[in-house]
C-alpha positions in Angstrom: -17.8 -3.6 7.8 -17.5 -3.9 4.3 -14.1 -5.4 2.5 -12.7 -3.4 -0.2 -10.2 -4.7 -2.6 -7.1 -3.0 -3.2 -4.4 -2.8 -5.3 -0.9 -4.8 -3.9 1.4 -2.8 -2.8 5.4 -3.0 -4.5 7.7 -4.3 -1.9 11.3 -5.8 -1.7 12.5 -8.6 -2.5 10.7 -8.8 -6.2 14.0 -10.5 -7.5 12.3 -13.1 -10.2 10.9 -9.5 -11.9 14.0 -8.0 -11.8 15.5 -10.7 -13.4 12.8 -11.4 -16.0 13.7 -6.8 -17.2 17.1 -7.2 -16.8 18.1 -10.4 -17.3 20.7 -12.5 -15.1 20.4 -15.4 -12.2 19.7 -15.2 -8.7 23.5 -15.6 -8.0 24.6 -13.3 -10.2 22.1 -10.2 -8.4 23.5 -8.5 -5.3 19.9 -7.9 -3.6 19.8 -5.1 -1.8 16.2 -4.7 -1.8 14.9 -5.8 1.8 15.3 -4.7 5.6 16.3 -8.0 5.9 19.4 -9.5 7.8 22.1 -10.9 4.5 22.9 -13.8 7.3 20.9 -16.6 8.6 21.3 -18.3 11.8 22.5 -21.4 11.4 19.4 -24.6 11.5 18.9 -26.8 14.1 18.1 -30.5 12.9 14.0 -30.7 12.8 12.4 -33.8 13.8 10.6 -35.5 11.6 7.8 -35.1 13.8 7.4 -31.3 13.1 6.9 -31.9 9.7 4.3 -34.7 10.3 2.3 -33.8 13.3 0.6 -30.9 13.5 2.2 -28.7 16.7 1.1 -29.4 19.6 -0.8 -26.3 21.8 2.2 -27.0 24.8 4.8 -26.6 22.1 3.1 -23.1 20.7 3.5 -21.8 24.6 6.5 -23.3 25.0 8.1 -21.0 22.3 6.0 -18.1 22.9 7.6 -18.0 26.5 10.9 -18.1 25.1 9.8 -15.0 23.0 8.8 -13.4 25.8 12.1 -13.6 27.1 14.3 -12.5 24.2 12.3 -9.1 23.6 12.0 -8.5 27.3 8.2 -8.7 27.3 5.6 -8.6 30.2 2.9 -11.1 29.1 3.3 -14.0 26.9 2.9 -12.9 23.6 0.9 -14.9 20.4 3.0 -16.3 17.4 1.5 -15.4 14.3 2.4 -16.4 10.3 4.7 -13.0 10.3 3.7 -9.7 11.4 2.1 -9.2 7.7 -1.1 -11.5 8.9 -0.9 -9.4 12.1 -1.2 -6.5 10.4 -4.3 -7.7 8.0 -6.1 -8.7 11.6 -5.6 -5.3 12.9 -8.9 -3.4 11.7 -10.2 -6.5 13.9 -9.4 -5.1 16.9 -11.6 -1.5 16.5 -14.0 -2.8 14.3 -15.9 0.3 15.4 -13.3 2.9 14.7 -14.0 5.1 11.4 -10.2 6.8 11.4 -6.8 5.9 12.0 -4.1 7.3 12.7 -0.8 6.3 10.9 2.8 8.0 11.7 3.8 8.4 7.7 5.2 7.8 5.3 5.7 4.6 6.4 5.4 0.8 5.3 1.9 0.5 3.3 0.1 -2.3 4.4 -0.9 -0.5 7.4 -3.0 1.9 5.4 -3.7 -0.8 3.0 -5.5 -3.1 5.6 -7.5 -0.2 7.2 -8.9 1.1 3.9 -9.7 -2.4 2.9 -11.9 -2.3 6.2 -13.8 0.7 5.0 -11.6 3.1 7.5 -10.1 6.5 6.8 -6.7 6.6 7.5 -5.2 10.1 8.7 -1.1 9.8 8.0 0.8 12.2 10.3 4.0 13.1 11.1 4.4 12.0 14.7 2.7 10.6 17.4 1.5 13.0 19.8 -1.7 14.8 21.1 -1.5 17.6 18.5 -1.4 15.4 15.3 -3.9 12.6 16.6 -7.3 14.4 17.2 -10.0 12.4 16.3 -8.4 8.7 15.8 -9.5 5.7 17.6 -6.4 4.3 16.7 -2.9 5.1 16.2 -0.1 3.1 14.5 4.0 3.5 14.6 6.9 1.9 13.0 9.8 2.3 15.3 12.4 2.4 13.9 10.3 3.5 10.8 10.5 2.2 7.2 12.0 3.0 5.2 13.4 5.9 7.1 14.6 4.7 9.8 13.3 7.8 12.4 12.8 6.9 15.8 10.4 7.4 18.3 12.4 7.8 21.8 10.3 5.3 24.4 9.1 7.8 26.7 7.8 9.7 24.4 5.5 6.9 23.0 5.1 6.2 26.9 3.6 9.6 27.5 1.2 9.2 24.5 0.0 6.1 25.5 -0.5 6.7 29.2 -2.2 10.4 27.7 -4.6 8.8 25.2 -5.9 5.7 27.5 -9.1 5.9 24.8 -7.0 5.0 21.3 -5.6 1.8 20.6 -1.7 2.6 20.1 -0.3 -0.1 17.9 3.3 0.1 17.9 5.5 -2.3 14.5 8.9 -2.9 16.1 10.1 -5.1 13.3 13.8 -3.2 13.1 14.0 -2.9 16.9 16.1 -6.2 17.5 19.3 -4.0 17.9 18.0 -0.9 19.8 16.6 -2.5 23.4 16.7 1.2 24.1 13.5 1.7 21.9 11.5 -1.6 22.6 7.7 -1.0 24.3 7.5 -4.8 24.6 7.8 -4.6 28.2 4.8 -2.7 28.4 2.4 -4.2 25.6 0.2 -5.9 28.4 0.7 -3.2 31.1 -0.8 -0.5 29.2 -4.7 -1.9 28.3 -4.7 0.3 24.9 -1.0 -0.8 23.8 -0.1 -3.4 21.0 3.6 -4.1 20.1 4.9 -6.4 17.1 7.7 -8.2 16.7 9.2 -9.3 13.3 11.4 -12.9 14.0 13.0 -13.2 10.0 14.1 -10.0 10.1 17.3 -10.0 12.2 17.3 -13.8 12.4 17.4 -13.9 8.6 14.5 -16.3 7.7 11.7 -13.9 6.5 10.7 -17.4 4.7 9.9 -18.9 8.0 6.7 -16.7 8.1 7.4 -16.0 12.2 6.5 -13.0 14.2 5.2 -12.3 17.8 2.5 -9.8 19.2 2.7 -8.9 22.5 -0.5 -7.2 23.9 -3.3 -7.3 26.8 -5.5 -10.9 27.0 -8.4 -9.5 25.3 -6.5 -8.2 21.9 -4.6 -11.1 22.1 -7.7 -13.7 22.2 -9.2 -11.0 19.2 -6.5 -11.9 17.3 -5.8 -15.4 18.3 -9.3 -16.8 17.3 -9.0 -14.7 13.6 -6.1 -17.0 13.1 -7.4 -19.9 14.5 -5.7 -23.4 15.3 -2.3 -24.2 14.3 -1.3 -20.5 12.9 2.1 -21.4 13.1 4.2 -24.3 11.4 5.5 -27.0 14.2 9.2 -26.4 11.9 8.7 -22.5 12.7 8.3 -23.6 16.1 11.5 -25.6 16.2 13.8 -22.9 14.6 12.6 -20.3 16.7 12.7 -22.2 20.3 16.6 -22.9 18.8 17.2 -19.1 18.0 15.8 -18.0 21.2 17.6 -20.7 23.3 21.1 -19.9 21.7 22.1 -16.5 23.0 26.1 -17.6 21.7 24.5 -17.3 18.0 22.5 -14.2 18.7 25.3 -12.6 19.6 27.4 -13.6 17.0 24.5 -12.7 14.5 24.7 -9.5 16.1 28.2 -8.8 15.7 28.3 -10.1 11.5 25.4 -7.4 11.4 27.6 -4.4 13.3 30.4 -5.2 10.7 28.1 -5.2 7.6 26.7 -2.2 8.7 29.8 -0.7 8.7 31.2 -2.2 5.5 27.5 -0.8 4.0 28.1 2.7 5.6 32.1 2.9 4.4 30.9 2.3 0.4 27.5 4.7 0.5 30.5 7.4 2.2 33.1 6.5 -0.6 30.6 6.6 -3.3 29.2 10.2 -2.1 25.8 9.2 -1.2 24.2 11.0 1.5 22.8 9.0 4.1 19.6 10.7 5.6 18.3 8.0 7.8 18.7 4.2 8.8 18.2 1.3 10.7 20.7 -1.4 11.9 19.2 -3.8 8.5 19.3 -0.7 5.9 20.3 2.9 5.0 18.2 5.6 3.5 19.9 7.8 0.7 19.1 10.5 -1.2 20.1 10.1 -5.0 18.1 12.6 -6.8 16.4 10.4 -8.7 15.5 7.4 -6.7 13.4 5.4 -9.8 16.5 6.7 -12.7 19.1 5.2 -10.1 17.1 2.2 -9.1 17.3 1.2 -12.6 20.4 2.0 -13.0 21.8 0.0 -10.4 19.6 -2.8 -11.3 21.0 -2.7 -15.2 24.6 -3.8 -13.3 22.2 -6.4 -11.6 22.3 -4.9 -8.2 18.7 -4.8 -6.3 17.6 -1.6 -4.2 14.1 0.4 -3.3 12.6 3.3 -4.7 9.9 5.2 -3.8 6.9 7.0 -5.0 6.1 9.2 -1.7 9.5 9.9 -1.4 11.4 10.3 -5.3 14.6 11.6 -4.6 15.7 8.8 -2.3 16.2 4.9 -2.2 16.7 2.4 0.4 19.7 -0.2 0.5 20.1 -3.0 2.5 23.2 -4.3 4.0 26.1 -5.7 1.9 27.1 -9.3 3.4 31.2 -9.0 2.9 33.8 -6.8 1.3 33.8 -7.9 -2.2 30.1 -7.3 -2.1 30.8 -3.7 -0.6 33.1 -2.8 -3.4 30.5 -3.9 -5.9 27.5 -1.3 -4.6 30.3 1.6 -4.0 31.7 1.3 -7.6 28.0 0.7 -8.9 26.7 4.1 -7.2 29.8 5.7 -8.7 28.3 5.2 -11.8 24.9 6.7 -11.1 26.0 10.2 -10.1 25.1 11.7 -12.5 21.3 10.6 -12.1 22.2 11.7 -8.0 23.4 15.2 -9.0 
């Protein structure tokens, strides 16, 4: 298997570039650029310890069990550097397969890692019998990105008990607020089924570098020895055994997130923007023009995603509080005409 290079792929969160075009600070951007949660859970105090020693193999379980827990899995799952190293392991698993399969469009790096492997990637636009013919292996976001179309579980149930010979890899990353949609329960059950699990996301600490993959022993151990020892920071360790062992701050996370969902649904409604799909972390609008209003919005200093595969429409994230909320409806006021 040979390693091809490819070009990086744009993605959120590019705030230092959007500063060096259009000038500005940090605080004076409203960045609405990510899937990810405008709130943090609040720190626990870290040991000096877990910044000295490196984490301990009991600690690593002791965490990964408490994962299992939260996400309502079956097996004990592996903690990895975010899903983002997951995903660059994932040709790993089929290093065999010549095509995959890939429900799009759809976050790139899927595609990106595959290609890299020498693999031809097939996108399609659900996952079912019909569409995936001759992949080994099939990949879903769910809830997608940036889109935010779902998948409902038993039909991704049926597809995986149905095609016992393809690897079904499944990116829950924006599932932390629809159990309803979660296969984590069954990533270990099914042989050919692998779930991830994003932990900055909703917890808001995409810094931390977190995420968890919950799958049958043999993926797992495929996985776990590409990383190798100590994958995982023993302060990641710390913050997540906290987050998961504190269900009074996940909810309350939950419920700030409901009410900036709202607040972020009210100003796209007041500023005319039709909303053609979202997740609980971000709303998908069509504007038209999605690269003329991008910069628009970004010459008044406010941060949102555009896309090539899909040019009429942007993606926004969640506005943290009112005043913020006023800012993007009064901001996409001004780029109707670009929208029209």
């Amino acid at each position: 298997m040979t390693q091809q290079p490819a070009a990086p792929i744009a993605h959120g969160g590019a705030l230092s570039e959007a500063i060096a075009k259009y000038g500005g600070t940090a605080s004076e951007w409203l960045d609405l650029s990510t899937g990810i949660s405008p709130f943090s859970l609040p720190l626990p105090e870290i040991s000096a310890d877990s910044w000295r020693r490196l984490p301990e193999q009991s600690e690593v379980r002791r965490v990964c069990e408490l994962a299992m827990r939260h996400y309502g899995g079956s097996v004990v799952p592996i903690a990895v550097p975010g899903t983002q190293a997951a995903i660059q392991l994932l040709p790993f698993l089929t290093p065999n397969a010549s095509e995959v399969a890939v429900v799009s469009p759809t976050y790139g790096e899927y595609e990106q890692a595959f290609r890299r492997m020498d693999m031809e990637v097939d996108p399609i636009d659900a996952l079912d019998g019909a569409t995936v013919t001759r992949a080994s292996v099939a990949v879903l976001a769910n809830p997608n990105n940036p889109d935010g179309r779902e998948t409902p579980r038993d039909d991704i149930f049926g597809f995986v008990r149905a095609q016992r010979h393809r690897l079904v890899i499944i990116d829950e990353a924006f599932a932390d607020m629809r159990q309803d949609l979660t296969m984590v329960g069954a990533a270990g059950m099914e042989p050919n089924l692998l779930v991830m699990r994003s932990f900055g996301k909703f917890f808001g600490l995409a810094g931390l570098r977190l995420g968890f993959v919950f799958a049958e022993p043999a993926l797992a151990k495929i996985l776990s020895d590409r990383l190798g020892p100590w994958a995982v920071s023993g302060p990641a360790l710390a913050i997540a055994a906290h987050a998961f062992s504190r269900r009074d701050l996940v909810n309350e996370l939950r419920n700030k997130l409901d009410k900036a969902h709202a607040m972020t649904r009210s100003a796209l409604k007041m500023a005319s923007v039709p909303i053609v799909g979202e997740t609980a972390l971000f709303f998908y609008c069509e504007v038209g023009d999605g690269a003329a209003v991008r910069d628009l919005l970004a010459s008044h200093k406010v941060l949102v995603r555009a896309f090539e595969h899909s040019p009429s429409r942007i993606r926004i994230g969640l506005v943290p509080d009112e005043l913020s909320a006023v800012r993007l409806r009064e901001t996409l006021r001004l780029a109707r005409p670009q929208a029209s």
